[in-house]
N, C-alpha and C positions, 0 to 999 in steps of 0.2 A: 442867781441869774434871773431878769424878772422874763417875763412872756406878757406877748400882746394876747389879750381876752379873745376869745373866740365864741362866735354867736350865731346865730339864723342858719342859714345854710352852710355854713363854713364848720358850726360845730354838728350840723345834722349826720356832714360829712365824715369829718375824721369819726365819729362814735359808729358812723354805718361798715367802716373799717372791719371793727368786728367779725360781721358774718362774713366780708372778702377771708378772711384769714381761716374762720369757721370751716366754709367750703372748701374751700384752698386746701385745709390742711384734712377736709375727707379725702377730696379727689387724689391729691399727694399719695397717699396710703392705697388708694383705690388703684393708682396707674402702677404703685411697683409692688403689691402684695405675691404674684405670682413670683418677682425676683424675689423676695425677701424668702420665699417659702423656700425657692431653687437652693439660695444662699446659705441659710441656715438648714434646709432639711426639714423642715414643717409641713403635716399632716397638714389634710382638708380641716381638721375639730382645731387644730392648733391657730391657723389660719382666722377661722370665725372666732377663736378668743380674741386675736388679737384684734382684728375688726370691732369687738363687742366691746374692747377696754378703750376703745381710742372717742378721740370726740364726735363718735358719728352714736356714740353709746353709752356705756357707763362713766368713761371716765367726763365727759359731757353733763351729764345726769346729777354724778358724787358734786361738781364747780357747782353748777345751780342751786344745788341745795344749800351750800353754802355762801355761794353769794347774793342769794337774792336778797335775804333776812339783812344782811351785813348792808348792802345797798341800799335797803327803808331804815336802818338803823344809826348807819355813819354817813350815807350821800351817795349821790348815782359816781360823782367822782372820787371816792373813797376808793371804789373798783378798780378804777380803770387806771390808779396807780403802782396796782401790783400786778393784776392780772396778764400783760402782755410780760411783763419779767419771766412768772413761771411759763409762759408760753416762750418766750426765746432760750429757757433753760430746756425745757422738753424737745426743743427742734433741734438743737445743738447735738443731742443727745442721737437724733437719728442721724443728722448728718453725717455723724463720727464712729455711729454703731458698727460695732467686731464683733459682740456678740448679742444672743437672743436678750439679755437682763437689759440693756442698752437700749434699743428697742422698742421693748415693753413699757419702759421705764417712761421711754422719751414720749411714746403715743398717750401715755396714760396722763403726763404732766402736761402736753400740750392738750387732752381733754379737758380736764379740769381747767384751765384757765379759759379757754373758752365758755364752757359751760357758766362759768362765774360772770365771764362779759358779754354773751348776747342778751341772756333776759334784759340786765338793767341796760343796755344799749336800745333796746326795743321802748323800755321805759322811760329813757331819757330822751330821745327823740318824740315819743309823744306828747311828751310833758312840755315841751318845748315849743311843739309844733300850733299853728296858730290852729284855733279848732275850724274853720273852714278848710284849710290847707293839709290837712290830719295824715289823709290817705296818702296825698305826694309825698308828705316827709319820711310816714314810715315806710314806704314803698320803696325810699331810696336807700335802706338798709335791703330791703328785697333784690333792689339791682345789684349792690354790693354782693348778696349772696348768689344771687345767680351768674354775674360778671367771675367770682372765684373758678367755680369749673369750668366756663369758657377758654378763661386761659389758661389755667394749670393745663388741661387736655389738651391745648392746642401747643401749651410747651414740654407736653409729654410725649406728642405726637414728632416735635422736630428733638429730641433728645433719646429716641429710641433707640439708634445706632449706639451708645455709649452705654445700655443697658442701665446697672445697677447705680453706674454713678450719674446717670441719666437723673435718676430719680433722686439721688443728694443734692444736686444740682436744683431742683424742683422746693425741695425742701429750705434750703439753704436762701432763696428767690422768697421766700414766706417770714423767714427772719429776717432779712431786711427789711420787710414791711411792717412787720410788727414793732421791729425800732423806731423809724420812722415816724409811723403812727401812735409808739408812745410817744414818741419827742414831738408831736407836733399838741397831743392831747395835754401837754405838760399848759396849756393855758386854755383848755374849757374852764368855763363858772358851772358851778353847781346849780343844779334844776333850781329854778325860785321857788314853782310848785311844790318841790321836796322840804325847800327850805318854811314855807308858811307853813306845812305840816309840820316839822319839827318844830318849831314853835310852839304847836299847840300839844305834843306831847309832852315837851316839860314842861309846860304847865297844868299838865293833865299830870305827869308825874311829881311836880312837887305838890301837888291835892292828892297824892296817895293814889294814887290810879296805874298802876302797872301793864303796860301792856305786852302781849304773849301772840305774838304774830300766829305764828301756826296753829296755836290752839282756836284763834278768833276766827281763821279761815276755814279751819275745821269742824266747826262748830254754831256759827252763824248760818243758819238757812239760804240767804240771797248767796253768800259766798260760796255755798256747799253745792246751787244751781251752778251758777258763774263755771265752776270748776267740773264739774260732770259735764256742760256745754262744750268746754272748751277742751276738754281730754277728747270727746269725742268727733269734733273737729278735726284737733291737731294730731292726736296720739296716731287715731288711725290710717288719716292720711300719708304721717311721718312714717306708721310701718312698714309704709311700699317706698315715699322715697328716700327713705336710709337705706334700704336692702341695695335701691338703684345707685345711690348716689356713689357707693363702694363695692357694690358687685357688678354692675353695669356690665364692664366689659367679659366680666366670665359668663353673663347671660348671650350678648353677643355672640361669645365664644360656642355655647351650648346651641345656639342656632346655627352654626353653618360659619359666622365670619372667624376667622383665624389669623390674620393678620392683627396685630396689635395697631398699626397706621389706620386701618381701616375703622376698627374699635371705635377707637379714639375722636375720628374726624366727625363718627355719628354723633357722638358726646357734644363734642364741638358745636354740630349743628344743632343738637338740642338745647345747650346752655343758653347760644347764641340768639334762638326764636325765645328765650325764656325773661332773657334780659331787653329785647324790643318789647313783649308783651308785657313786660312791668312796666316800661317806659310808656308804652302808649296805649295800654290797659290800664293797670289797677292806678296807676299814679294821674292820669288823664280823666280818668274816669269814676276810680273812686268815692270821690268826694262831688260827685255831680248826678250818680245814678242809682237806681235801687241796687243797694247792695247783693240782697239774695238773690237777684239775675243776675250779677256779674258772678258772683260764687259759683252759684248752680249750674253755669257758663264752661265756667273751669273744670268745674267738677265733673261734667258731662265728658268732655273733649279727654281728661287722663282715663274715664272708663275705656272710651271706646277705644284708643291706643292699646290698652292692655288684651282686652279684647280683637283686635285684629294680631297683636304677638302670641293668645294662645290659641286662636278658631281659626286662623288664616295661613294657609302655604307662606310659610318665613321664607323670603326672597329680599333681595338688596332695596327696591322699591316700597316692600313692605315695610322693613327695617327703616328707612329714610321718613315712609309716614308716619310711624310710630314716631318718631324722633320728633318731627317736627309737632303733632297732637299734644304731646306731652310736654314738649317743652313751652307749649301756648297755653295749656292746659296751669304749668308750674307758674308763671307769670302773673296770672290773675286768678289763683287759686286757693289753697289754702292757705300755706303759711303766711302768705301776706298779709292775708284776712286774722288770721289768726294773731297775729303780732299788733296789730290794730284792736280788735277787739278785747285782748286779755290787757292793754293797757287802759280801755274804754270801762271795762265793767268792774273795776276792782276799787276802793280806796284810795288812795294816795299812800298811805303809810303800808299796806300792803301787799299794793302794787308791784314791787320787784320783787318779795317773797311768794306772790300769787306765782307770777310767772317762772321761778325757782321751781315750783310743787309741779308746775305743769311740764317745764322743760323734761323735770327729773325724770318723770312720769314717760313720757315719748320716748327718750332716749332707752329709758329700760325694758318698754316697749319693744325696740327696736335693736337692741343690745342681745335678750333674748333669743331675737328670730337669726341675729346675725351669725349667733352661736352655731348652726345649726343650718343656716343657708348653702351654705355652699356643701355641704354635704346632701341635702335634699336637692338642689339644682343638680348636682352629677350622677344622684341614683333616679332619681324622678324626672327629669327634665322640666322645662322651660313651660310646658302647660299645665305640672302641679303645681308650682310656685304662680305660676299665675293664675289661677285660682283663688288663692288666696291675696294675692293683691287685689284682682277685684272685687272681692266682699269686703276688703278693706274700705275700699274705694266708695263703691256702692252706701255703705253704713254713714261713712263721712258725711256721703252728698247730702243724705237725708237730714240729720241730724242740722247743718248748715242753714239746709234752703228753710226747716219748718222754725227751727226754735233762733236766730240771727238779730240780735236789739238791735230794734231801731234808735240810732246814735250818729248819725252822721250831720256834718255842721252844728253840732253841739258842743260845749266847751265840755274837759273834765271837772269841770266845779259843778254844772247843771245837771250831769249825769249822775254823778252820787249824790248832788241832791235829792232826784228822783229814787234813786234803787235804796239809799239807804237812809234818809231821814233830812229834814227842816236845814242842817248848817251842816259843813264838809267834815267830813270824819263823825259824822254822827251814828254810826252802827254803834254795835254793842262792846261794852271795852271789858276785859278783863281784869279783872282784882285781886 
């Protein structure tokens, strides 16, 4: 069956899919882990495994690794033909879950498949995107991810009365869209960008020149900055919001609010300011103003949130500023930045293996703490854990605002010209 070609905005769209389903499928696990626990009988350590395997962590982290490599090897569209597969295998899975294997099974495969299609969706939208226009195009993968928990929360919040099937029901709202959005991705082209780099590796491969992605990235100097900039960015920032994006409501809980409705509506409210401040932040703006003041912007605004949730009498108005702080803070903050920049400062060939190393990176990061969260929020409370977010927070900002290349209205051909040598792909190739 043929397909009409999909291009500019049309293909920015369906690829920014991805992190809708991304999020989607944290907050999903995040609104019914307390049922899942009831259900099955799972300890607090149980609970943070299963958090830690799902795509908000490892099973996130394990897709990355493997599909970024795969993505600079066979095409940004080589992924996004299999990827949503194992992800409607993995939701199906929870859907219909009877028991814990089910579950497990189901959060780990829907990790993995995500983790394999944000990187090279981040990648393919920049490669795509006109180099003035850079920040709006990836930024609309940022709305897509921030637009996922708006409304999962808001359909968690009116499917509460139905409990555990509440949250099938949630799940189930995610596999349609992941069908969808493969069937509608069944007619993107392939990056052109990707495609003149493949060109010049096999011709660099029939001259006997082998190249070894991971070794080049691990091993070349500029890439070895690149990748310490950008963990220290992304990693840390992502430690606080993965903890938030899937414990959220049991931190709510641990302050005072108890209604699950109530939870939920905060979320809402925060998604909600998350996805205006993408829209008329980083997408507006982006591409028009010094970068490390719109960052350090952001980056300011989620301290101070954190810090009014562990130095301030938690009250409902307190709670409501946090909310709003943070989710303006999340808008034009980092990952946006960071989803733009790690497409900016890497190769073309790569490119989506860069972003592989770094997602893995974050997600294990964040995999880790998850393990181990929700047992430190219920013997410590809500001002140890936050503690630790904001030195998370703090370390990021800095990191950001001093060491942040200057790249903006530059093409990706002009930039690696700069960082890595005279003609595109000229770094050092392996033998």
């Amino acid at each position: 069956m043929s397909t009409t070609k999909l291009g500019g905005w049309k293909a920015t769209i369906a690829v920014s899919m991805s992190n809708y389903i991304e999020a989607g499928s944290i907050i999903a696990l995040a609104t019914s882990l307390s049922l899942w626990q009831e259900y099955f009988g799972f300890s607090n350590l149980l609970v943070g495994l299963v958090a830690a395997l799902s795509a908000n962590a490892f099973g996130a982290a394990i897709g990355a690794l493997i599909g970024g490599p795969l993505g600079d090897r066979y095409g940004r569209k080589f992924i996004y033909t299999y990827d949503l597969i194992l992800y409607m295998l993995g939701t199906l899975l929870v859907i219909f879950a009877v028991a814990p294997w089910m579950l497990i099974t189901g959060v780990i495969l829907t990790g993995i498949a995500v983790g394999a299609g944000v990187p090279v969706a981040w990648t393919y939208i920049a490669e795509e995107a006109p180099a003035e226009h850079r920040a709006k195009h990836v930024g609309t993968a940022q709305l897509a991810w921030s637009l996922g928990p708006a409304l999962v929360f808001l359909f968690a919040t009116i499917v509460v009365p139905l409990g555990l099937t509440g949250s099938r029901i949630i799940f189930a709202h995610l596999f349609v869209v992941a069908f969808v959005t493969w069937w509608i991705r069944r007619g993107l082209s392939e990056s052109i960008t990707w495609k003149k780099s493949d060109e010049e590796r096999r011709t660099a491969e029939a001259g006997g020149i082998k190249r070894r992605n991971y070794r080049e990235l691990l091993t070349n100097a500029t890439n070895l900055k690149a990748l310490l900039f950008l963990t220290g960015v992304y990693a840390l920032w992502n430690l606080v919001a993965g903890q938030m994006g899937i414990f959220m409501p049991r931190v709510y809980e641990t302050a005072g609010v108890e209604s699950a409705t109530a939870q939920n509506l905060l979320q809402v409210l925060l998604w909600t300011l998350t996805v205006a401040a993408t829209y008329f932040g980083f997408m507006k703006y982006g591409d028009r103003v010094d970068r490390r003041k719109l960052y350090g912007l952001g980056a300011v605004l989620g301290i101070i949130a954190w810090l009014l949730l562990v130095f301030a009498h938690v009250t409902m108005p307190i709670l409501i500023l946090f909310a709003a702080l943070w989710g303006i803070s999340a808008g034009i903050g980092a990952q946006a930045f960071y989803a733009l920049w790690a497409a900016e400062m890497f190769p073309t060939r790569l490119r989506a293996s860069a972003q592989g190393v770094l997602f893995f990176v974050a997600r294990i990061v964040v995999g880790v703490l998850s393990y181990w969260f929700p047992t430190l929020l219920a013997e410590q409370g809500v001002p140890f854990v936050g503690m630790i977010m904001i030195g998370a927070l703090v370390a990021a900002m800095v990191i950001g605002v001093l060491w942040a290349p200057n790249t903006r209205g530059r093409s990706l051909e002009e930039i690696e010209e700069e960082r890595y040598g005279s003609a595109p792909g000229a770094a050092k190739q392996s033998v």
